[in-house]
C-alpha positions in Angstrom: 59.1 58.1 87.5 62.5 59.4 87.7 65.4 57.2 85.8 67.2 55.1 88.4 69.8 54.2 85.5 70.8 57.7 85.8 70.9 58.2 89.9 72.9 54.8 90.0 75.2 56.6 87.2 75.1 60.1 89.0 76.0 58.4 92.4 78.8 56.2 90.8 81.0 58.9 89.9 81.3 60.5 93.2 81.9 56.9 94.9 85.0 55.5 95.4 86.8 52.2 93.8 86.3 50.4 97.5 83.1 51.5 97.7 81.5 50.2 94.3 83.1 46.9 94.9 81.6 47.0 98.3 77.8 47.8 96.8 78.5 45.2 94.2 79.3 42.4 96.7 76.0 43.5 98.7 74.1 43.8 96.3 75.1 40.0 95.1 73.6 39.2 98.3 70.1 40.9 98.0 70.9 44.1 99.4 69.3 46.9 97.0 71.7 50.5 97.8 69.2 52.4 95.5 66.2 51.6 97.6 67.1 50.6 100.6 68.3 53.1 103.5 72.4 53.3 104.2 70.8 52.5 107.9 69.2 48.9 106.6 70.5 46.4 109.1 72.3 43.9 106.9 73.3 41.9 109.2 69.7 41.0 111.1 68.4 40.9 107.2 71.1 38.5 106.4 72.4 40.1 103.6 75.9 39.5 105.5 75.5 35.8 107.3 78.2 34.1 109.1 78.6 32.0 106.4 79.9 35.0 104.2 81.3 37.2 107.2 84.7 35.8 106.3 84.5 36.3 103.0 83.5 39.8 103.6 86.0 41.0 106.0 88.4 39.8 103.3 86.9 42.1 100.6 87.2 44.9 102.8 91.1 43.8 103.7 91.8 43.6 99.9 90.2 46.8 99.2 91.7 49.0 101.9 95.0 47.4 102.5 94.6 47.5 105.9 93.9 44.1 108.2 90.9 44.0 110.4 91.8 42.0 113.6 89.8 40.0 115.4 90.6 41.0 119.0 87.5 43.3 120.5 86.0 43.1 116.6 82.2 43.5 117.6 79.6 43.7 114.7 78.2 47.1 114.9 80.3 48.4 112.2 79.1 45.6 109.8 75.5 46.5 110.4 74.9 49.0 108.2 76.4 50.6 104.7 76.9 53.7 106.4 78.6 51.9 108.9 80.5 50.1 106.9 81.3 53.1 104.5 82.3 55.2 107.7 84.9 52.5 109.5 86.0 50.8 106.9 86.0 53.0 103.5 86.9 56.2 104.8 89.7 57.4 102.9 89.8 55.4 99.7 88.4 57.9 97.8 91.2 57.6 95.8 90.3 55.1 93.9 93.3 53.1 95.0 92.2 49.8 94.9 94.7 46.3 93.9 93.6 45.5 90.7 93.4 41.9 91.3 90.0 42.7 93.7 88.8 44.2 90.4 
């Protein structure tokens, strides 16, 4: 069985600040990255609920600096992680991230 520990690790290090905080907050809500495909619709599987849609589109504002406006917002790009990772965390590989999201 290979360690899972270490893959979590492995992947880590090559992940950005943004995008850690983004697998932590998902992962909160029952999504699993490790097992569970980048194309897992988390929005049919509820992970992301309009209860906590708010509260996520303000994680992603903290963490990229950047507002996301609601005019012609549709849902597709909160579907999926690679979704999300591609329209939303592109370019915060840096690690730049305000502290107090931390």
């Amino acid at each position: 069985m290979p360690n899972l520990h270490f893959k979590s690790c492995w992947k880590a290090a090559f992940m950005s600040t943004a995008e850690q905080a983004v697998r932590t907050w998902l992962t909160g809500r029952g999504f699993d990255p490790d097992t569970q495909a980048g194309d897992f619709d988390l929005i049919e599987n509820r992970v992301i609920d309009s209860l906590h849609f708010m509260e996520f589109v303000l994680l992603l504002e903290q963490l990229t600096g950047r507002q996301i406006l609601a005019d012609g917002l549709t849902l597709d790009p909160f579907r999926t992680f690679n979704g999300i990772r591609e329209h939303f965390l592109a370019g915060t590989e840096t690690g730049d991230v305000e502290e107090e999201v931390l």
